[in-house]
Backbone as XML, in Angstrom:
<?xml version="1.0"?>
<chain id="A" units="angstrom">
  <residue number="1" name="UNK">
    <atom name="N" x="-100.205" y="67.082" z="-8.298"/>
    <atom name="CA" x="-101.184" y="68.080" z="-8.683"/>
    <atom name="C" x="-102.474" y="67.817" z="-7.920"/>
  </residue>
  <residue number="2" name="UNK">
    <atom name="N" x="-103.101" y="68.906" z="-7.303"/>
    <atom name="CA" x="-104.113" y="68.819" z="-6.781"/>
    <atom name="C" x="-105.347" y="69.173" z="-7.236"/>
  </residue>
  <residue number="3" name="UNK">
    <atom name="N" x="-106.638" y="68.421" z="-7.735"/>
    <atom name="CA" x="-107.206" y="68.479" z="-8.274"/>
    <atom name="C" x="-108.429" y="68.466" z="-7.414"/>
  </residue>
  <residue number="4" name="UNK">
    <atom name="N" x="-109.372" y="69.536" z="-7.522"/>
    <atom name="CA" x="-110.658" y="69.967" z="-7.178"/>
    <atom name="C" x="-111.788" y="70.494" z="-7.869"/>
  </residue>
  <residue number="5" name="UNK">
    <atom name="N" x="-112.722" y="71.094" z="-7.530"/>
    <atom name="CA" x="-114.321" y="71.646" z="-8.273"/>
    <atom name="C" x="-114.043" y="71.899" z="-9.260"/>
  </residue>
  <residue number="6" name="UNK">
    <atom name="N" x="-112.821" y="72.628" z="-8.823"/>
    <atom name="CA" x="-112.576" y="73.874" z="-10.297"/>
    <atom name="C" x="-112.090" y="73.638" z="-11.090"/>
  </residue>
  <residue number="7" name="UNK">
    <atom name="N" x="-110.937" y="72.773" z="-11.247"/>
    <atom name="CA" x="-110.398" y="71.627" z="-12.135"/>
    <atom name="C" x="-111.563" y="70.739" z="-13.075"/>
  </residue>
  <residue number="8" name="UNK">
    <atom name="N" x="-112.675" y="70.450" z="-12.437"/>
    <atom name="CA" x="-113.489" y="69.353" z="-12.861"/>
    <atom name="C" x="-114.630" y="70.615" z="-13.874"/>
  </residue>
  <residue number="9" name="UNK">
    <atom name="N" x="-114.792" y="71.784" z="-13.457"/>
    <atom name="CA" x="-115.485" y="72.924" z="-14.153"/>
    <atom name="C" x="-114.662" y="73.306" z="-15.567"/>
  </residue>
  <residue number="10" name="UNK">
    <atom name="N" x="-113.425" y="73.423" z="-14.999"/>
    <atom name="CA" x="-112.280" y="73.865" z="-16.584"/>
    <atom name="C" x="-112.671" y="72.849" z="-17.727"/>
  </residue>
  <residue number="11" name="UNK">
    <atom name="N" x="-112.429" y="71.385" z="-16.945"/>
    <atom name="CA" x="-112.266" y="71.117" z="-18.153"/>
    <atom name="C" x="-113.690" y="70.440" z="-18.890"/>
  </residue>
  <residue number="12" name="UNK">
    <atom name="N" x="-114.808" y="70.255" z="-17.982"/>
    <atom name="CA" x="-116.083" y="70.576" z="-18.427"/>
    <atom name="C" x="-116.782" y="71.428" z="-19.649"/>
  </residue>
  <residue number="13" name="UNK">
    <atom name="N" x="-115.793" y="72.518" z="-19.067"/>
    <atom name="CA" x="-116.449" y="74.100" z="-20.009"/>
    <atom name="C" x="-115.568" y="73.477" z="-21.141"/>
  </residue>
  <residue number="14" name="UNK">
    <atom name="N" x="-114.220" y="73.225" z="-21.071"/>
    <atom name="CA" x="-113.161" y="72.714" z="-22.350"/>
    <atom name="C" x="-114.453" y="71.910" z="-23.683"/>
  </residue>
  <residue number="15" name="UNK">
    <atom name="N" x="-114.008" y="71.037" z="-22.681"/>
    <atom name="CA" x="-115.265" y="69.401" z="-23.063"/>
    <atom name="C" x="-116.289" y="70.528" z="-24.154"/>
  </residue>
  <residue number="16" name="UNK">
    <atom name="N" x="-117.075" y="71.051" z="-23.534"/>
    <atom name="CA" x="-118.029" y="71.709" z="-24.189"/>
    <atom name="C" x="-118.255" y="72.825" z="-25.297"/>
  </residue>
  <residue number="17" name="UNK">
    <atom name="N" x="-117.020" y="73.254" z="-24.860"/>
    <atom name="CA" x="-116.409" y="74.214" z="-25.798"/>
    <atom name="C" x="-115.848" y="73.324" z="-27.348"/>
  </residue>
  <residue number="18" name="UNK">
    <atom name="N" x="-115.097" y="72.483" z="-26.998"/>
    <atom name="CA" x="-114.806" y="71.469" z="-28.427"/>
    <atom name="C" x="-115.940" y="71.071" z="-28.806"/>
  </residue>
  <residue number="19" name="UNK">
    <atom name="N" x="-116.683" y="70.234" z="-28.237"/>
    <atom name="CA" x="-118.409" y="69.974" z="-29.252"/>
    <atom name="C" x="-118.729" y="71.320" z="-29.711"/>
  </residue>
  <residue number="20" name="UNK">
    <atom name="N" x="-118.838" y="72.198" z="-29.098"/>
    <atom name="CA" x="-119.672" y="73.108" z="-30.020"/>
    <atom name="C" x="-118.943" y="73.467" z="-31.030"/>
  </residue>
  <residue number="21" name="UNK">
    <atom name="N" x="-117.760" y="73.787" z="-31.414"/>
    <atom name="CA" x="-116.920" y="73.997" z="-32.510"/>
    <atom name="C" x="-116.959" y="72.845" z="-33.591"/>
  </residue>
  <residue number="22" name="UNK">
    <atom name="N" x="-117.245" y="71.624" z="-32.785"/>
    <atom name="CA" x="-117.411" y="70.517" z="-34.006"/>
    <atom name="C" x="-118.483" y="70.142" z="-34.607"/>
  </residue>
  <residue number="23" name="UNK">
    <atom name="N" x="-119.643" y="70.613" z="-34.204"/>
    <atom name="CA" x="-120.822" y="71.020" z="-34.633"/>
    <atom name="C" x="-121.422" y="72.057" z="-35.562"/>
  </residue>
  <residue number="24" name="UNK">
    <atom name="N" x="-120.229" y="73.243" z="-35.593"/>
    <atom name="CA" x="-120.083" y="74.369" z="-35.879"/>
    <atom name="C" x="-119.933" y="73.720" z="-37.331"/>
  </residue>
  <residue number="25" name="UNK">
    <atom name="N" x="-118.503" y="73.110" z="-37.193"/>
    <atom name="CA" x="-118.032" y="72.636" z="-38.582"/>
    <atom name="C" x="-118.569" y="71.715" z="-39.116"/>
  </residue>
  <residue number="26" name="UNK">
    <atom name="N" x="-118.926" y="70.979" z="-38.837"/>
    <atom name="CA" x="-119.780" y="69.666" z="-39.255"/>
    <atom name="C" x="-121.294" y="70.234" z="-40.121"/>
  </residue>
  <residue number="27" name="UNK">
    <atom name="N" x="-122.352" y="71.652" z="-39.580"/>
    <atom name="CA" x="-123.263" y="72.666" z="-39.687"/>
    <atom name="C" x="-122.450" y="72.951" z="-41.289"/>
  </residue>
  <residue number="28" name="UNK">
    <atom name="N" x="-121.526" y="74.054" z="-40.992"/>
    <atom name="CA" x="-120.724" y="74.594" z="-42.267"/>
    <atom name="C" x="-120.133" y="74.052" z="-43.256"/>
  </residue>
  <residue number="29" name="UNK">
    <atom name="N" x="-119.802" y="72.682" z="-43.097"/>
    <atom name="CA" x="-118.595" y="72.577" z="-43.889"/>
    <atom name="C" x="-119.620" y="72.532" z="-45.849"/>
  </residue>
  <residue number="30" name="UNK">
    <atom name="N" x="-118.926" y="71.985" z="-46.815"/>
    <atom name="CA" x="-119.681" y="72.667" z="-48.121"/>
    <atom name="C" x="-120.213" y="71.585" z="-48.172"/>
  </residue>
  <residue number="31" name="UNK">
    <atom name="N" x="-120.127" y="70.034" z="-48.260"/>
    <atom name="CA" x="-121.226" y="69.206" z="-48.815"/>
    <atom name="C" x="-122.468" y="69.023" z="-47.386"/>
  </residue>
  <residue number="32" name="UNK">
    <atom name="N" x="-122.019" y="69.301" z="-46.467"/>
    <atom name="CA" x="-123.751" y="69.640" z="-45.898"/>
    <atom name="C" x="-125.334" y="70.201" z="-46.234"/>
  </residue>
  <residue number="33" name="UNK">
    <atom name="N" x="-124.873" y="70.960" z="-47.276"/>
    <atom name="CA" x="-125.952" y="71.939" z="-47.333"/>
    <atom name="C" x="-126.803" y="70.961" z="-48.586"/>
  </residue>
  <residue number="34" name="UNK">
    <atom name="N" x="-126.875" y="70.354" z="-49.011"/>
    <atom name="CA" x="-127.462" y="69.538" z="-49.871"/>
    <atom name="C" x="-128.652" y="68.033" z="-49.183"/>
  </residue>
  <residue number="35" name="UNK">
    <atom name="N" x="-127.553" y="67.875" z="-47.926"/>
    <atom name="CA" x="-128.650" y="66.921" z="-47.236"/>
    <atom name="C" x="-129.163" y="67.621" z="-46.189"/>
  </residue>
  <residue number="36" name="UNK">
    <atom name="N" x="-128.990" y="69.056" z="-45.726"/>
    <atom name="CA" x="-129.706" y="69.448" z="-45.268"/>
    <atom name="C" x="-131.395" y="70.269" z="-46.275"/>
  </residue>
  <residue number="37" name="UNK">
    <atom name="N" x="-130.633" y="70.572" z="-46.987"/>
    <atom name="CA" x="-132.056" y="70.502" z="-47.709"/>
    <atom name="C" x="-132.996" y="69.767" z="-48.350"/>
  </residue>
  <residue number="38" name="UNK">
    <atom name="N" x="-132.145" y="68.546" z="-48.557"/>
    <atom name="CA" x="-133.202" y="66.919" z="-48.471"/>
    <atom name="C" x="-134.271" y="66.891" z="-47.399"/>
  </residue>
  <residue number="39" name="UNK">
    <atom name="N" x="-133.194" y="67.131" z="-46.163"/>
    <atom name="CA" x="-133.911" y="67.162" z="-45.175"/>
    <atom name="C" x="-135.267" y="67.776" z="-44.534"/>
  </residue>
  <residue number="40" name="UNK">
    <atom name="N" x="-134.841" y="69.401" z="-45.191"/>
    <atom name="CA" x="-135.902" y="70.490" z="-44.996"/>
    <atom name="C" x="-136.883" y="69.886" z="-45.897"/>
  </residue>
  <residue number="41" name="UNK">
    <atom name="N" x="-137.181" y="69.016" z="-46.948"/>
    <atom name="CA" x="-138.290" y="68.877" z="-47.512"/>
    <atom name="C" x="-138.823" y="67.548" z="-47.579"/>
  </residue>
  <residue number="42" name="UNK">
    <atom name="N" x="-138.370" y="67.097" z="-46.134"/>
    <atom name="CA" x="-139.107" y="65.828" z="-46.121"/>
    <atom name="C" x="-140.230" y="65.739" z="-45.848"/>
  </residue>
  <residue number="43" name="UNK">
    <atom name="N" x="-141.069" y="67.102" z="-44.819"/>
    <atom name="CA" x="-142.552" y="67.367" z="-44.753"/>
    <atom name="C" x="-142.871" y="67.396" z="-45.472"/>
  </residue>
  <residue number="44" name="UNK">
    <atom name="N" x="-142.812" y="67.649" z="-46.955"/>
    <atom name="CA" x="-143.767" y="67.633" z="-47.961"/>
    <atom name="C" x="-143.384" y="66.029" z="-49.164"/>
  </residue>
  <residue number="45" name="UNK">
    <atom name="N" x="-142.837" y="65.246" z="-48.332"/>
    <atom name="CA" x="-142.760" y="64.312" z="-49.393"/>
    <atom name="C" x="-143.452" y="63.751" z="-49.669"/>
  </residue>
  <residue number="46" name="UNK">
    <atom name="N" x="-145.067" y="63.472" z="-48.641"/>
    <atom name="CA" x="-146.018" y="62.922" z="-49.537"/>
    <atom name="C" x="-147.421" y="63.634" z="-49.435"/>
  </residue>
  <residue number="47" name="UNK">
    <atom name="N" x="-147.278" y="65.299" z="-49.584"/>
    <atom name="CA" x="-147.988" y="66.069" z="-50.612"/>
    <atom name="C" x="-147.967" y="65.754" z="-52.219"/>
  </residue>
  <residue number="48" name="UNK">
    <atom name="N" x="-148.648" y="65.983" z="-52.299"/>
    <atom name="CA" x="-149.075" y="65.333" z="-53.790"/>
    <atom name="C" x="-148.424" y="66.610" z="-55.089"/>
  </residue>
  <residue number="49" name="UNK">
    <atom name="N" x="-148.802" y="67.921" z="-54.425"/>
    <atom name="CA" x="-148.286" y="69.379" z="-55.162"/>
    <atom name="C" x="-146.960" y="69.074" z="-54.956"/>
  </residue>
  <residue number="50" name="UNK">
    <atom name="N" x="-146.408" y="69.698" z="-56.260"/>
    <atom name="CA" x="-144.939" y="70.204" z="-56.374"/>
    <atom name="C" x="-144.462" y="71.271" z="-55.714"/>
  </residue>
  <residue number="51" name="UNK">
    <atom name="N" x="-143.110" y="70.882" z="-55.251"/>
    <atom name="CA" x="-143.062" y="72.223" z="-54.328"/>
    <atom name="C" x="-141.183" y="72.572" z="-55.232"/>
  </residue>
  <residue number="52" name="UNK">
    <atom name="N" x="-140.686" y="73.776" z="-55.215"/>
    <atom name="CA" x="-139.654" y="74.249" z="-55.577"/>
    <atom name="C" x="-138.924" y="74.176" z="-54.575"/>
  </residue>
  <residue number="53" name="UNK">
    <atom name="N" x="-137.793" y="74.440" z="-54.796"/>
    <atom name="CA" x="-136.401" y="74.243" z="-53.896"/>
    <atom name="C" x="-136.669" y="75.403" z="-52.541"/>
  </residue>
  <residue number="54" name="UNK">
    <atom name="N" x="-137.505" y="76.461" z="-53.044"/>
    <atom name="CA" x="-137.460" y="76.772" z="-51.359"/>
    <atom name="C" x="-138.630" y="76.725" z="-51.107"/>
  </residue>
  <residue number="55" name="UNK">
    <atom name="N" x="-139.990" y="75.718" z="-51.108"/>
    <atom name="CA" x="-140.573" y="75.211" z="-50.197"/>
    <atom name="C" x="-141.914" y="75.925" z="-50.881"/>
  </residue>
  <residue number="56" name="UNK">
    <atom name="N" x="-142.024" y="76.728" z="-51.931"/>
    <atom name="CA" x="-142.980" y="77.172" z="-52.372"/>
    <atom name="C" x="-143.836" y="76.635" z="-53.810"/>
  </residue>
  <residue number="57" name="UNK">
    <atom name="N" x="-144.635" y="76.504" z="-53.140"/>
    <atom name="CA" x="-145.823" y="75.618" z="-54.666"/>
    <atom name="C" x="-145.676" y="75.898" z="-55.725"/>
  </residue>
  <residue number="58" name="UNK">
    <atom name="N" x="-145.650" y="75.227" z="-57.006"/>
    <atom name="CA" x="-145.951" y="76.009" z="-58.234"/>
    <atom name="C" x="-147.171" y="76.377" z="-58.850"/>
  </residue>
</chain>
């Protein structure tokens, strides 16, 4: 088999194509969404005000 540019481009784009799908899922899957919203409110962890689950003062 002879292997050139274009060979080394296929499976590049491949390569790249699988990370993004596993990122995809890793993003989606159901217990993510809980440390991502840990996450989203780590700017306000040492405000002193209470803030509610979506980011708004009481």
């Amino acid at each position: 088999m002879d292997y050139d540019i274009n060979t080394l481009r296929i499976a590049v784009t491949v390569a790249g194509f699988v990370c993004f799908i596993a990122i995809v899922i890793m993003a989606w899957r159901p217990g993510a969404q809980r440390a991502y919203q840990e996450a989203a409110m780590l700017p306000f962890a040492d405000d002193e005000r209470p803030y509610s689950a979506t980011g708004e003062s009481k």
